[in-house]
C-alpha positions in Angstrom: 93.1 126.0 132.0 93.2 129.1 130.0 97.2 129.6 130.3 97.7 125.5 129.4 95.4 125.7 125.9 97.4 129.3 125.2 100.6 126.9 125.5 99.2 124.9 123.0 98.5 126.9 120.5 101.9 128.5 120.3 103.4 125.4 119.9 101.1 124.7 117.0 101.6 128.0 115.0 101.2 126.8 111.0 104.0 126.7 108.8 101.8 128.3 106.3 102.9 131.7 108.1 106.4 131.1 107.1 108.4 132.5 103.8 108.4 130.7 100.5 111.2 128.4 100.8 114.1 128.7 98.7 114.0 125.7 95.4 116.8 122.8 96.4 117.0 119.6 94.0 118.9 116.1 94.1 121.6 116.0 92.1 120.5 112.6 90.8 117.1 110.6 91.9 116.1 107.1 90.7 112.2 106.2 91.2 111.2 102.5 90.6 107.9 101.0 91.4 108.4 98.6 94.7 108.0 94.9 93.9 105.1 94.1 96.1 105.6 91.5 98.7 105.1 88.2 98.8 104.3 85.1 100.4 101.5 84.2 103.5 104.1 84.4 106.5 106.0 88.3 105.8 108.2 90.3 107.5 107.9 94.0 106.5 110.5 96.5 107.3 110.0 100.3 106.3 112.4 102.4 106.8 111.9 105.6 106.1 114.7 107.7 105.4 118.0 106.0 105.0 121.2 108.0 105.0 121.3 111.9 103.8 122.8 114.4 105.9 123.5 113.5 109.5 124.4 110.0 109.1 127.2 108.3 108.0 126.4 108.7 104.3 125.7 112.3 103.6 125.7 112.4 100.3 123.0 109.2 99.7 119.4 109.5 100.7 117.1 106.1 100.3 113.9 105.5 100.7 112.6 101.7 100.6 109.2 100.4 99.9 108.1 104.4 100.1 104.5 105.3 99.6 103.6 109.0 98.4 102.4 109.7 102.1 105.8 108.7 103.7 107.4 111.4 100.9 105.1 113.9 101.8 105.0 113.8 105.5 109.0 114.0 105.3 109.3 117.0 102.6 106.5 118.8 104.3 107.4 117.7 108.3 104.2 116.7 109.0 102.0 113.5 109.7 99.7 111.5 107.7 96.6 113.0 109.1 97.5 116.6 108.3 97.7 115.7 104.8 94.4 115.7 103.0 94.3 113.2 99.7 93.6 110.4 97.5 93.1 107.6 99.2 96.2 105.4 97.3 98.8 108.0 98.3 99.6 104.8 100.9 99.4 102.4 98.5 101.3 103.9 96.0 105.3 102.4 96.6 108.0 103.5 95.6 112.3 102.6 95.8 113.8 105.9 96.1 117.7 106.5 95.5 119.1 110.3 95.8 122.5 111.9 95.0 123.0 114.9 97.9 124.8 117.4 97.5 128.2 118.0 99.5 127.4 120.2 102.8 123.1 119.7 102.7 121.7 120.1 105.8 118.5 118.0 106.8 116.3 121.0 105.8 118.4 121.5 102.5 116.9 117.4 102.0 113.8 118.3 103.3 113.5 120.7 100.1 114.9 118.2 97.8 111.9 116.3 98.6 109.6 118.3 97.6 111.0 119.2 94.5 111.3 115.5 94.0 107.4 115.3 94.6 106.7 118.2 92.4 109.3 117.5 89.2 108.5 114.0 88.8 104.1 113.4 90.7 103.0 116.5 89.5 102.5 117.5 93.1 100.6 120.9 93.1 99.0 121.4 96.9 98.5 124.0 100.1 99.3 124.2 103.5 96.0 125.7 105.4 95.6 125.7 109.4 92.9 124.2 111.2 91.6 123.3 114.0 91.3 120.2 115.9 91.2 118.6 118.9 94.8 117.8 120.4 97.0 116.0 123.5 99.3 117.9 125.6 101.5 114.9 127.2 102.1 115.4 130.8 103.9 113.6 134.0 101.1 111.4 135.9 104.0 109.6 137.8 107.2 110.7 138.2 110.7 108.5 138.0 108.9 105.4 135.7 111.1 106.5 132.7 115.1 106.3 133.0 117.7 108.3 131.3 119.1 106.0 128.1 122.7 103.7 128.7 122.6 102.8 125.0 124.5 104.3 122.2 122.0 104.3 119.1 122.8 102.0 115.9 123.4 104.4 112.8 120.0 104.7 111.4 121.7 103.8 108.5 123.2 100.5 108.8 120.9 97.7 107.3 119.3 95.6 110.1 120.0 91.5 110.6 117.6 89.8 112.8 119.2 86.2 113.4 119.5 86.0 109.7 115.4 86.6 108.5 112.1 86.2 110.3 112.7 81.9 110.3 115.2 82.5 112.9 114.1 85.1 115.1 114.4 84.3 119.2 111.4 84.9 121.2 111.1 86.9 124.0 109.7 86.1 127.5 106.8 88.8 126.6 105.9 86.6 123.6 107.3 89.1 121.0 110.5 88.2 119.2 113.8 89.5 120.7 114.9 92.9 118.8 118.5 94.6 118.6 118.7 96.7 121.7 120.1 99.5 119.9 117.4 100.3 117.5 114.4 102.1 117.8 111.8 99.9 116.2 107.9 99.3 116.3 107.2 95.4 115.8 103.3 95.0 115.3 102.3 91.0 115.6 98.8 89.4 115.8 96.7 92.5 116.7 99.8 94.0 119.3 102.5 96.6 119.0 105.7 96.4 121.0 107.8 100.0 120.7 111.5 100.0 121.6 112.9 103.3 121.8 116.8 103.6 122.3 118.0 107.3 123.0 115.0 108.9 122.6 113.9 112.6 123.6 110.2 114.0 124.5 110.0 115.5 121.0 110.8 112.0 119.2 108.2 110.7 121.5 105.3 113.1 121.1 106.2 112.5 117.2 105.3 109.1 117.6 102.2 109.1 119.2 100.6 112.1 117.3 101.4 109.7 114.5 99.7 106.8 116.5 96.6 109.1 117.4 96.2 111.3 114.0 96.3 113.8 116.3 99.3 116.6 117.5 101.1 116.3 120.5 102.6 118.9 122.7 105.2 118.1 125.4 104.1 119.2 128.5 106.5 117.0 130.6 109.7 119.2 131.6 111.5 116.0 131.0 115.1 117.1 129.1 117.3 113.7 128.8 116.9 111.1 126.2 115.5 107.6 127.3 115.6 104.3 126.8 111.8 102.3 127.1 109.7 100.2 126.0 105.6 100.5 125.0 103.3 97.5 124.4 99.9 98.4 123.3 96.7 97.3 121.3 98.0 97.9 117.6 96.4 101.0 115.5 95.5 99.6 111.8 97.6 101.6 109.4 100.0 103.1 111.7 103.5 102.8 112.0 106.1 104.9 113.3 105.3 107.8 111.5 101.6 107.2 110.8 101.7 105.1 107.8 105.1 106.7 106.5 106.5 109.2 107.7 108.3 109.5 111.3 111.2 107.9 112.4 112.4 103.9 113.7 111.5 101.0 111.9 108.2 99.4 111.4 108.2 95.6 111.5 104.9 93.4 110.7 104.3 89.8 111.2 101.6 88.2 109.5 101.5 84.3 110.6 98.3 83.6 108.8 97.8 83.5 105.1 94.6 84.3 103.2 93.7 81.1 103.4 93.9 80.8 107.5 96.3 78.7 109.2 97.6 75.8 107.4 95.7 77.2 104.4 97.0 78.5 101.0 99.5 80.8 101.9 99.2 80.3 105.5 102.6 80.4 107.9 105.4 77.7 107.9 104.7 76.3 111.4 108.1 75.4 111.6 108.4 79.5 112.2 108.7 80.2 116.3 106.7 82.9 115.8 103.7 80.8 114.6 100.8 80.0 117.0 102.1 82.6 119.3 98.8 83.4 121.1 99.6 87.3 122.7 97.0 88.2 125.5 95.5 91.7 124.2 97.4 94.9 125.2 96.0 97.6 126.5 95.0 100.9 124.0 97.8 103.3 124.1 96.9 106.1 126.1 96.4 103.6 129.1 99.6 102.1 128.4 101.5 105.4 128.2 100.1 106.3 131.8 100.6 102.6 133.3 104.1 101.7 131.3 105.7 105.1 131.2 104.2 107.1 133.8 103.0 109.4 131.2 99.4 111.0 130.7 97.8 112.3 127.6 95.2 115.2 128.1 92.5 116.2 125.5 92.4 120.2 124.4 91.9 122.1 121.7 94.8 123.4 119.0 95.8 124.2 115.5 97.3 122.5 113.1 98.4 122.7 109.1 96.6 120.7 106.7 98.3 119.9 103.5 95.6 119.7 100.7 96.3 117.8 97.7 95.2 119.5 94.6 97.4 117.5 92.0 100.0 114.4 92.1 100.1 111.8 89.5 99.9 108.1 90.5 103.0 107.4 88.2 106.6 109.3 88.0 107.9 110.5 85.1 110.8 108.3 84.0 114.6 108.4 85.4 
């Protein structure tokens, strides 16, 4: 017990140890408020990151529908529970565009980010460690998860889905069909189904510490990348990178309006995703271990907390 929680702890050593970071800035950044959405029967994507260095479009980094917590968690590398702050930094949207410059690397964006944050929010804050409880994921059952077939869309490209939510295909598990070469999490009526499509241990623990607001180690010896799929009871808030940040694509369906169904602003029935009755699926630790043949165990660790001491609701203008 006392050799698995040192493990832990070294993998959890707080950036706040680490050198000041050398200052890197967009060339050009444009940063509009997002248009809220509308209607009582929605479709959701967020995206993340779109673009930048890696993809097919080095020079071009978007980020749509992006609240301040998304932004963080990317310019800092962390999750929305290590950052401590107001509580609209998730409500606060924005549409981010970004000129990169020729030859960045992911960390040179990862700085550009934060400068963004800090030129045009204000942002003043402090990375402090702490500690916290923490999983360490592990093999319960060996040979449940299979090494990937699937070559990985370019997170870039813009998804079509049967040409918008009114034509989406249901699937025999009572969500709707989804490209089988995206990584996606599609949360409907109270569920969450998780496709994963090429996907290593480290992309995986990234995802559920997001899901848990808590770190997770990888404890599994597993070294391939994976294709699977994870159906569980859906966490409020949480998408693939816990409310912004993280990777994949978050996808919500709301088939009631506030007014109930057949209300005001209650879902088009002529939809084939209305009246879809799920039964309830399981909480996710239990459907990692059942599903994936995966188990989440309980320690102690540390962590970094970001604390917010400044960032201002609006930007200054373009």
């Amino acid at each position: 017990m006392k050799k698995s929680l040192a493990v832990v702890f070294a993998c959890l050593l707080p950036v706040a140890a680490l050198a000041v970071e050398p200052k890197k800035t967009f060339e050009v950044a444009s940063v509009k408020p997002s248009t809220p959405p509308g209607g009582g029967n929605m479709v959701r994507m967020m995206m993340g990151s779109r673009f930048g260095p890696g993809t097919e479009d080095p020079t071009r980094w978007v980020c749509d529908n992006c609240p301040l917590s998304m932004l963080l968690t990317q310019a800092y590398n962390l999750k929305r529970f290590q950052i401590a702050g107001p509580a609209w930094l998730n409500n606060e949207r924005f549409d981010i565009s970004a000129r990169v410059a020729a030859g960045s690397t992911k960390d040179d964006l990862r700085l550009m980010q934060k400068s963004l944050l800090e030129e045009r929010f204000g942002l003043q804050a402090r990375l402090e460690p702490k500690e916290m409880q923490v999983f360490d994921l592990v093999v319960a059952k060996a040979g449940k998860l299979k090494e990937s077939t699937t070559t990985p869309a370019d997170p870039g490209k813009p998804l079509s889905i049967g040409g918008g939510p009114m034509q989406m295909k249901m699937g025999a598990d009572g969500f709707p069909d989804l490209p089988k070469d995206r990584t996606m999490t599609f949360v409907m009526n109270g569920n969450a189904k998780h496709q994963a499509v090429g996907e290593d241990m480290t992309q995986f623990t990234s995802f559920l510490s997001a899901q848990l607001d808590k770190p997770v180690t990888d404890s599994t010896g597993l070294k391939g990348k994976y294709d699977y799929t994870l159906t569980y009871a859906a966490i409020s808030g949480r998408g693939p990178g816990g409310g912004g940040g993280g990777g994949g694509m978050m996808m919500v369906m709301r088939t009631d309006g506030p007014g109930g169904r057949g209300g005001p602003g209650g879902g088009d029935h002529s939809n084939p995703i209305d009246n879809v009755e799920l039964e309830s699926a399981p909480p996710l630790q239990k459907a990692v271990q059942d599903q994936l043949g995966l188990r989440l165990e309980a320690k102690k660790g540390m962590a970094d907390m970001l604390y917010i001491d400044k960032l201002e609701k609006t930007p200054t203008e373009n």
